[in-house]
SELUMFI-287823 format. One record per atom (N, C-alpha, C): x, y, z. Coordinates in steps of 0.001 Angstrom, whole numbers, plus 500000, padded with zeros to 6 digits. Layout:
! SELUMFI-287823
XYZ
...
***
This chain:
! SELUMFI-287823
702557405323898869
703541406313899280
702842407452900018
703389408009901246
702926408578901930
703300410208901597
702848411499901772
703578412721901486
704896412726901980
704940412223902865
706643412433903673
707461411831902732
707362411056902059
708178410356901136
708741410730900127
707858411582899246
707034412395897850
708683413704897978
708805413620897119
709523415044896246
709147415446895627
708394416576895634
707378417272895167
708301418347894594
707773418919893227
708190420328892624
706719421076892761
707141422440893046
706224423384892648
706806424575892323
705437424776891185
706536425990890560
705471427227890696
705521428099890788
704334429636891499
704648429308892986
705900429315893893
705480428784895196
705776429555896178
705822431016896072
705921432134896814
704770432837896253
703721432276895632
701980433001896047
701223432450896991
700228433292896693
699847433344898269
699106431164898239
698711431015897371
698603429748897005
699936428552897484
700601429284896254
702171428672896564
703005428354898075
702691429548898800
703131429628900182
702711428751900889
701236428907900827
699944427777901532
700906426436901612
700834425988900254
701339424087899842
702572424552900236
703743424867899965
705087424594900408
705082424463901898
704552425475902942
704854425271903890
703958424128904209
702696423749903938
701784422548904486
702677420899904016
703405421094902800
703741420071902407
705149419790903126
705911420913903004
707309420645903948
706954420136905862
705757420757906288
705033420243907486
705256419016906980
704507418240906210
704380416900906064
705285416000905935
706442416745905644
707753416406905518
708489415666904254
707754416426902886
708225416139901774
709332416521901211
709793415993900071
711418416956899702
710956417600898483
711179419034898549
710881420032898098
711527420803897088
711200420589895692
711710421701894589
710841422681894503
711627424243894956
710780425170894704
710855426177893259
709986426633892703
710348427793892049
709381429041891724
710107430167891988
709058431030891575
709600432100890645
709522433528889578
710234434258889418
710733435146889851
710663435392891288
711595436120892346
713079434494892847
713848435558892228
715169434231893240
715089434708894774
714916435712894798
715109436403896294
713797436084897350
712776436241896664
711375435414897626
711638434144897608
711953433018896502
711845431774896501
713114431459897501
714249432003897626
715391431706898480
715133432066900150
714271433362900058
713609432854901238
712852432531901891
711880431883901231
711015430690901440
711515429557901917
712719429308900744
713339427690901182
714362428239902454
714877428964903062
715392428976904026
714372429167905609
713145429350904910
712316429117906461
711543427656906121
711634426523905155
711330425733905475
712148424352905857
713455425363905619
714582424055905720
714281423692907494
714385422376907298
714582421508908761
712775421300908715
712392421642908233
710903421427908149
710563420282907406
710740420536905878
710863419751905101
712160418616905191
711915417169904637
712972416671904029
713638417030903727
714019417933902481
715269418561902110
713923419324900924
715161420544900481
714840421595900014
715372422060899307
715029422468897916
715965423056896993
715143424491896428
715571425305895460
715258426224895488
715673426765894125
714390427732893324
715534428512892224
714848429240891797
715025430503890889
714064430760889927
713840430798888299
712740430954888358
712292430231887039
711184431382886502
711365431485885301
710736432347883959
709936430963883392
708119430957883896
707524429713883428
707371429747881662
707334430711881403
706667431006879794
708571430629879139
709473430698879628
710672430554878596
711170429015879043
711034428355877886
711606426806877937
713102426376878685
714186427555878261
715511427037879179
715407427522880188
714397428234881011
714548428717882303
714208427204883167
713292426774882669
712267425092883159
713015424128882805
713829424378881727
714517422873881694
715728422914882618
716214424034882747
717138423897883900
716911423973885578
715833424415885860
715203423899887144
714801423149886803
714268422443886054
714278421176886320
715079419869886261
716308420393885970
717395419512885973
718087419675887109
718276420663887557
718424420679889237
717698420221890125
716470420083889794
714979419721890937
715771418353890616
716215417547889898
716431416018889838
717427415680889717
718441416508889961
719778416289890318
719635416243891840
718946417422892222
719167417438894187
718576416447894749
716769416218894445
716182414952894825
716055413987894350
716631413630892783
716131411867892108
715057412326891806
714341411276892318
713242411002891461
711537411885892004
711372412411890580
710607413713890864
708999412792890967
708300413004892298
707215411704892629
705900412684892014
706003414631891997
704859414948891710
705455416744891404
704821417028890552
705120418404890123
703175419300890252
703554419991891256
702179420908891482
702889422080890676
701850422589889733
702074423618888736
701174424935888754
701639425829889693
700655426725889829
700424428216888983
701089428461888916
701570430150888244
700178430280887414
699822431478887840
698298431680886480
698579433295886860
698015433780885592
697671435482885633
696426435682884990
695615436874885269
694740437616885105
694673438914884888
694492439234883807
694627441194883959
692891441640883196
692251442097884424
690854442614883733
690914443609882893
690037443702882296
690223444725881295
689057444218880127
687996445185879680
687089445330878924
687572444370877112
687406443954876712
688146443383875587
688196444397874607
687420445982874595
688074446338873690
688566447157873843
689412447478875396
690660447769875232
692006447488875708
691578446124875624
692785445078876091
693913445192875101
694883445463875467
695689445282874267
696728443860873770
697209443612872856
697592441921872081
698760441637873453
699641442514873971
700636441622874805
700016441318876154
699159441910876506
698289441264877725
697342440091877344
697199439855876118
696403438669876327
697543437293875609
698434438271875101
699596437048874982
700258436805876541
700537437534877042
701004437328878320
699806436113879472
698568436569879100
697563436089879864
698304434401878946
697991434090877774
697972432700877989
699589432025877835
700663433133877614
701772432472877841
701958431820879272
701364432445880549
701906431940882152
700562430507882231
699633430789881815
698732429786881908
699222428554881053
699063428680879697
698876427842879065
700044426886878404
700945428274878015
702569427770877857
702821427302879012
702739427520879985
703490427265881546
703045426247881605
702030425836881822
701565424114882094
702068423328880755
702143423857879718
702758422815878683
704168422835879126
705127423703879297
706421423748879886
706780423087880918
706035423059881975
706505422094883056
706137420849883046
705072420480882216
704664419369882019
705343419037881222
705794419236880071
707184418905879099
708730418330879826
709296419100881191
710219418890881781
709666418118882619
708646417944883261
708885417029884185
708628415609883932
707979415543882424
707628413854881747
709466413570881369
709997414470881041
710807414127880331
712140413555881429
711890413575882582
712695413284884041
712033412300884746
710762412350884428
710239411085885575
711120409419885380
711193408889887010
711533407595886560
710252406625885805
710615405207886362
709812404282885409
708834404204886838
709228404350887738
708253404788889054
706532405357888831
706904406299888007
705743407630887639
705777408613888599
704622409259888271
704305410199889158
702993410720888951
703193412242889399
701540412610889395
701532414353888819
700747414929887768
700889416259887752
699764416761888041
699949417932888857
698495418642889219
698844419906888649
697920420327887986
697797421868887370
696833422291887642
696809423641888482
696180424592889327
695255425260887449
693460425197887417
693028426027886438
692471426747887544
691184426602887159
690193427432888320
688981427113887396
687943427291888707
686139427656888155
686055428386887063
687107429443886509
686843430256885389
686826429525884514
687202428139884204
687386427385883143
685907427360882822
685105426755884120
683788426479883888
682732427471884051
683055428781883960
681806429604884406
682695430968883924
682069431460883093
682461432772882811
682627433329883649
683272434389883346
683436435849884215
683603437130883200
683003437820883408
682827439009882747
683607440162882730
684665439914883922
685570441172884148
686620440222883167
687076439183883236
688260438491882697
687919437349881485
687355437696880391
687338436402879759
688124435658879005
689563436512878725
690534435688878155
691387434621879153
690986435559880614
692154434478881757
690506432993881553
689508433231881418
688642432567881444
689073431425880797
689460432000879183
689713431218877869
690964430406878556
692024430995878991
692954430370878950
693341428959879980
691982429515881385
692045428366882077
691241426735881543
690130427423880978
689221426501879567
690648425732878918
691350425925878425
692786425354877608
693376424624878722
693490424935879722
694507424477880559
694075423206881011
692458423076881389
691948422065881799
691858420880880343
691605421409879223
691337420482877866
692798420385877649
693632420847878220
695406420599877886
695314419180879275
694896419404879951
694923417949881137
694521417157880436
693594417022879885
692797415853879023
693385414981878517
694244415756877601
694487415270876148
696121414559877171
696606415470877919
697643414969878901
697811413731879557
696826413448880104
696602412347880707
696463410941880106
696121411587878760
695979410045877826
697313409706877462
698341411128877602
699672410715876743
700548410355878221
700137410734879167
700906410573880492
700861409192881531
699608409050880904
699606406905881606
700860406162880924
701005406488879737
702294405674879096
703470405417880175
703451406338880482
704713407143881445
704279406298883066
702882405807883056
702886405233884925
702247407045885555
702018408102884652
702097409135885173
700041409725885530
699892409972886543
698236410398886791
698535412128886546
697241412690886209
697026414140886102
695602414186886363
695888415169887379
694626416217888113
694477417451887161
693548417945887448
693452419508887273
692349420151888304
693080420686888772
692339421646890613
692055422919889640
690315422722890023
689934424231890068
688675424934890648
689956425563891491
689420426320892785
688751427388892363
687410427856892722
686816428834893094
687798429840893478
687298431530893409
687857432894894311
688535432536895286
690218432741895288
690555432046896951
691453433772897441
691248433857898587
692182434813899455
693298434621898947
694214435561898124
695219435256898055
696059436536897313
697299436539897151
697406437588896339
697288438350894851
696863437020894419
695964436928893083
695457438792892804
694499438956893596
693492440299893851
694158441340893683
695298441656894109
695856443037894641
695138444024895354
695014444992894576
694330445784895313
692435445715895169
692395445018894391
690793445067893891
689619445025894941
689124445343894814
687617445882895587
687040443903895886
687498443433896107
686811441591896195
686748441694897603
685020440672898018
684790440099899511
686146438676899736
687360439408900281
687957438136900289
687200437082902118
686214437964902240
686414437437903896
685610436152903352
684588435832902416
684018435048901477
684408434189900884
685678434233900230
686049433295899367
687096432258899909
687066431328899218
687724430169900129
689286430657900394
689924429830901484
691643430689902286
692551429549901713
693495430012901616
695003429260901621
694237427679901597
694246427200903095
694036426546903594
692787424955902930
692283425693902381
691080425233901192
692015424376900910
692865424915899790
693372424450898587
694965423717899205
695163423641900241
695748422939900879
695197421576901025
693970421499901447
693250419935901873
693040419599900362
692968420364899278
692655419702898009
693584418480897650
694407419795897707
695839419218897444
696254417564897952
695865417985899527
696469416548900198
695701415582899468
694325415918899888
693367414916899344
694027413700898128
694327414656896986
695040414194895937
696238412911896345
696928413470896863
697979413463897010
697858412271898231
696839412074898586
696674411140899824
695853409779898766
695691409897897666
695191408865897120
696110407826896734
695964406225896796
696230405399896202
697164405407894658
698237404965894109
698274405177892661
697499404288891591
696335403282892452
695625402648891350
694667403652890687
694002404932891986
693610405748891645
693740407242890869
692723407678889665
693601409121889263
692011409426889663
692532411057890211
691759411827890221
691483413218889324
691050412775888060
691067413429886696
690369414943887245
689777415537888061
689440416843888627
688635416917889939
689378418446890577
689066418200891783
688181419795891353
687072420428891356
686219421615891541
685852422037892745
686166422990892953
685450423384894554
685546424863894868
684705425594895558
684713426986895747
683592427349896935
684007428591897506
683697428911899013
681983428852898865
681242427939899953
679788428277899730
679424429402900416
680445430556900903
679581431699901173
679556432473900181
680380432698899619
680524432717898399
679745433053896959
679424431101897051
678129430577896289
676457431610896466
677185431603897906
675274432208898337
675569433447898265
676514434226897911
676086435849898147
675994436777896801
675962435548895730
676061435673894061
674185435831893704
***
Protein backbone atom coordinates (compact mmCIF):
# COMPACT_ATOMS: atom_id res chain seq x y z
CA UNK A 1 0.00 0.00 0.00
CA UNK A 2 1.19 3.14 -1.12
CA UNK A 3 0.71 6.63 1.19
CA UNK A 4 -1.94 7.82 -1.23
CA UNK A 5 -4.01 5.02 -0.23
CA UNK A 6 -3.34 5.11 3.74
CA UNK A 7 -5.91 7.00 6.10
CA UNK A 8 -3.86 8.15 8.39
CA UNK A 9 -4.93 9.74 11.97
CA UNK A 10 -2.82 12.16 13.67
CA UNK A 11 -3.34 13.49 16.70
CA UNK A 12 -0.81 16.82 17.93
CA UNK A 13 -1.34 17.97 14.17
CA UNK A 14 -1.30 21.71 14.34
CA UNK A 15 2.49 21.58 15.91
CA UNK A 16 5.00 22.64 14.42
CA UNK A 17 5.79 18.74 13.93
CA UNK A 18 2.15 18.07 13.35
CA UNK A 19 1.89 20.73 10.56
CA UNK A 20 5.15 19.32 8.89
CA UNK A 21 3.28 15.49 8.39
CA UNK A 22 -0.28 16.70 7.68
CA UNK A 23 0.59 18.89 5.02
CA UNK A 24 3.56 16.38 3.57
CA UNK A 25 1.13 13.51 3.93
CA UNK A 26 -2.07 15.21 2.42
CA UNK A 27 0.76 16.21 -0.55
CA UNK A 28 0.96 12.54 -0.86
CA UNK A 29 -2.48 12.30 -1.04
CA UNK A 30 -3.61 10.37 2.01
CA UNK A 31 -7.06 10.54 3.80
CA UNK A 32 -6.64 12.41 6.74
CA UNK A 33 -7.97 12.33 10.49
CA UNK A 34 -6.84 15.29 12.18
CA UNK A 35 -6.73 16.28 15.81
CA UNK A 36 -5.36 18.71 17.95
CA UNK A 37 -6.70 20.67 21.23
CA UNK A 38 -7.43 23.85 19.42
CA UNK A 39 -10.89 23.10 17.29
CA UNK A 40 -10.18 26.42 15.70
CA UNK A 41 -6.33 25.68 14.54
CA UNK A 42 -7.20 22.04 13.69
CA UNK A 43 -10.34 23.38 11.50
CA UNK A 44 -8.04 25.44 9.89
CA UNK A 45 -5.58 23.30 8.99
CA UNK A 46 -8.08 20.87 7.47
CA UNK A 47 -9.53 23.60 5.37
CA UNK A 48 -6.08 24.45 3.72
CA UNK A 49 -5.47 20.90 3.06
CA UNK A 50 -8.72 19.99 1.63
CA UNK A 51 -8.34 19.19 -2.24
CA UNK A 52 -4.83 18.34 -1.29
CA UNK A 53 -5.42 15.44 0.55
CA UNK A 54 -7.85 12.53 -0.28
CA UNK A 55 -10.34 13.59 2.01
CA UNK A 56 -10.11 15.20 5.35
CA UNK A 57 -11.66 15.21 8.53
CA UNK A 58 -11.04 17.17 11.45
CA UNK A 59 -11.75 17.68 15.35
CA UNK A 60 -10.58 18.37 18.61
CA UNK A 61 -9.37 16.32 21.08
CA UNK A 62 -8.26 16.51 24.97
CA UNK A 63 -5.34 13.53 24.56
CA UNK A 64 -5.06 12.85 28.44
CA UNK A 65 -9.23 12.42 28.75
CA UNK A 66 -10.48 8.97 27.39
CA UNK A 67 -14.09 10.27 25.94
CA UNK A 68 -12.50 13.08 24.17
CA UNK A 69 -10.32 10.01 21.96
CA UNK A 70 -12.91 7.68 21.87
CA UNK A 71 -15.04 9.96 20.13
CA UNK A 72 -12.58 11.23 17.56
CA UNK A 73 -11.97 8.34 17.07
CA UNK A 74 -15.18 7.14 16.18
CA UNK A 75 -15.56 9.83 13.79
CA UNK A 76 -11.93 9.33 12.28
CA UNK A 77 -13.76 5.77 11.26
CA UNK A 78 -16.95 6.68 10.55
CA UNK A 79 -15.61 9.42 7.84
CA UNK A 80 -12.71 7.14 6.46
CA UNK A 81 -13.31 3.17 7.32
CA UNK A 82 -10.63 1.73 7.83
CA UNK A 83 -7.99 3.46 9.98
CA UNK A 84 -4.46 2.08 7.91
CA UNK A 85 -2.12 4.17 10.57
CA UNK A 86 -2.46 6.48 13.59
CA UNK A 87 0.81 8.91 13.99
CA UNK A 88 0.59 9.97 17.69
CA UNK A 89 2.35 13.01 18.43
CA UNK A 90 1.37 15.38 21.34
CA UNK A 91 4.37 15.45 24.02
CA UNK A 92 5.06 18.29 26.67
CA UNK A 93 7.97 19.51 28.53
CA UNK A 94 8.08 22.09 31.27
CA UNK A 95 11.83 22.71 32.63
CA UNK A 96 12.15 23.33 35.84
CA UNK A 97 14.85 22.33 38.58
CA UNK A 98 13.12 19.21 40.39
CA UNK A 99 13.03 20.89 43.47
CA UNK A 100 10.84 23.21 42.51
CA UNK A 101 8.74 21.54 40.19
CA UNK A 102 5.58 21.25 41.51
CA UNK A 103 3.14 17.55 41.54
CA UNK A 104 0.61 18.97 38.65
CA UNK A 105 3.40 19.71 36.24
CA UNK A 106 4.86 16.54 36.43
CA UNK A 107 1.40 14.92 36.41
CA UNK A 108 0.61 16.92 33.48
CA UNK A 109 4.19 16.10 31.98
CA UNK A 110 3.27 12.32 31.91
CA UNK A 111 -0.50 12.56 31.45
CA UNK A 112 0.08 14.13 27.44
CA UNK A 113 3.04 11.71 27.01
CA UNK A 114 2.29 8.70 28.51
CA UNK A 115 -1.55 8.56 29.06
CA UNK A 116 -1.84 9.98 25.51
CA UNK A 117 -0.04 7.22 23.75
CA UNK A 118 -1.88 4.65 25.92
CA UNK A 119 -5.21 6.52 24.87
CA UNK A 120 -4.84 6.57 21.32
CA UNK A 121 -3.37 3.46 21.13
CA UNK A 122 -6.38 2.02 23.12
CA UNK A 123 -8.90 3.67 20.41
CA UNK A 124 -7.27 3.00 17.59
CA UNK A 125 -6.64 -1.09 18.32
CA UNK A 126 -10.00 -1.09 19.28
CA UNK A 127 -11.26 0.17 15.42
CA UNK A 128 -8.70 -1.36 13.34
CA UNK A 129 -10.00 -3.77 10.64
CA UNK A 130 -8.70 -7.44 10.24
CA UNK A 131 -6.50 -5.50 7.53
CA UNK A 132 -4.12 -4.01 10.44
CA UNK A 133 -2.29 -1.25 10.55
CA UNK A 134 0.60 0.60 11.86
CA UNK A 135 1.17 2.93 15.13
CA UNK A 136 3.91 5.38 15.31
CA UNK A 137 4.46 7.23 18.56
CA UNK A 138 6.55 10.31 18.39
CA UNK A 139 9.22 9.79 21.98
CA UNK A 140 12.42 11.52 21.39
CA UNK A 141 16.39 11.10 22.15
CA UNK A 142 15.36 12.16 25.71
CA UNK A 143 14.27 8.68 26.20
CA UNK A 144 17.89 7.75 25.57
CA UNK A 145 20.10 10.46 26.88
CA UNK A 146 19.36 12.57 29.71
CA UNK A 147 18.82 16.04 29.86
CA UNK A 148 19.35 18.03 32.74
CA UNK A 149 17.02 20.94 32.23
CA UNK A 150 13.97 18.28 31.85
CA UNK A 151 14.24 14.96 33.50
CA UNK A 152 10.78 14.01 34.14
CA UNK A 153 9.75 14.86 30.24
CA UNK A 154 13.04 12.57 30.02
CA UNK A 155 11.28 9.86 32.33
CA UNK A 156 8.24 10.06 30.58
CA UNK A 157 9.56 9.66 27.01
CA UNK A 158 11.80 6.47 28.64
CA UNK A 159 7.88 5.03 29.33
CA UNK A 160 6.66 5.88 26.14
CA UNK A 161 9.25 4.01 24.22
CA UNK A 162 9.08 0.70 26.93
CA UNK A 163 5.09 1.36 26.46
CA UNK A 164 5.98 0.50 22.42
CA UNK A 165 7.58 -2.60 23.51
CA UNK A 166 5.38 -4.23 25.50
CA UNK A 167 2.74 -2.78 22.58
CA UNK A 168 3.93 -4.36 19.88
CA UNK A 169 3.91 -7.81 21.33
CA UNK A 170 0.13 -7.24 22.13
CA UNK A 171 -0.44 -5.44 18.66
CA UNK A 172 0.82 -8.29 16.09
CA UNK A 173 -2.33 -10.18 17.33
CA UNK A 174 -4.21 -7.48 15.70
CA UNK A 175 -1.92 -7.76 11.99
CA UNK A 176 -0.88 -4.34 13.76
CA UNK A 177 3.27 -3.00 13.46
CA UNK A 178 4.56 -0.21 16.02
CA UNK A 179 7.38 2.22 15.58
CA UNK A 180 8.58 4.54 18.05
CA UNK A 181 10.38 7.83 16.33
CA UNK A 182 12.79 9.51 18.36
CA UNK A 183 13.89 12.54 17.08
CA UNK A 184 16.65 14.53 18.36
CA UNK A 185 16.07 18.78 19.14
CA UNK A 186 13.83 19.64 16.10
CA UNK A 187 12.82 23.45 15.07
CA UNK A 188 9.62 23.59 16.11
CA UNK A 189 7.30 25.11 18.45
CA UNK A 190 8.11 22.81 21.14
CA UNK A 191 10.87 25.79 22.41
CA UNK A 192 8.84 28.87 22.76
CA UNK A 193 10.61 31.37 23.70
CA UNK A 194 13.80 29.61 25.02
CA UNK A 195 17.27 30.69 24.35
CA UNK A 196 17.92 27.12 21.84
CA UNK A 197 20.40 27.10 18.50
CA UNK A 198 17.31 26.18 16.48
CA UNK A 199 19.41 27.05 13.21
CA UNK A 200 21.21 23.51 14.45
CA UNK A 201 18.75 21.26 15.18
CA UNK A 202 17.06 19.11 12.80
CA UNK A 203 13.61 21.10 10.69
CA UNK A 204 10.11 19.99 10.15
CA UNK A 205 11.25 18.42 7.25
CA UNK A 206 13.66 15.75 9.06
CA UNK A 207 10.91 14.15 10.65
CA UNK A 208 8.89 14.23 7.64
CA UNK A 209 11.34 11.73 5.64
CA UNK A 210 11.24 9.64 8.95
CA UNK A 211 7.99 9.38 8.80
CA UNK A 212 7.70 8.42 5.05
CA UNK A 213 10.50 6.18 5.38
CA UNK A 214 8.22 4.18 7.78
CA UNK A 215 5.48 4.44 6.12
CA UNK A 216 7.12 3.55 2.73
CA UNK A 217 7.98 0.10 4.15
CA UNK A 218 6.60 -3.22 3.14
CA UNK A 219 3.96 -4.80 5.84
CA UNK A 220 6.19 -7.98 6.09
CA UNK A 221 8.40 -5.40 7.58
CA UNK A 222 8.19 -3.57 11.28
CA UNK A 223 10.32 -1.01 11.99
CA UNK A 224 10.48 -1.35 15.91
CA UNK A 225 12.61 2.32 16.09
CA UNK A 226 13.60 4.93 14.06
CA UNK A 227 16.55 7.42 16.28
CA UNK A 228 17.93 10.27 14.62
CA UNK A 229 19.07 13.88 15.43
CA UNK A 230 20.75 16.96 13.66
CA UNK A 231 24.68 16.21 13.22
CA UNK A 232 25.33 19.85 13.65
CA UNK A 233 23.98 19.57 16.43
CA UNK A 234 25.84 16.39 17.52
CA UNK A 235 29.10 18.39 16.89
CA UNK A 236 28.48 21.59 18.72
CA UNK A 237 27.78 19.52 22.18
Amino acid sequence: MSIKDMNIVITGATGGMGAALSEALADDGAGLALADVSAEATAKLADKLTGRARSVVAGSIDITDEDSVSAFFDRAKQSLGQLDVLLNLPGLSIASPISEMDVDAYDRIFDVNVKGAFLAAKHYLSRVDDAGGLIMNVASMASKRANPNAPVYCAAKAAVAMFDEGLALQAVKQNVRVTTLNPGAANTAFWGDRPVPREKFLQPGDIVDAVRFVLNMPPRIVVHEVAFESFEFLKSK
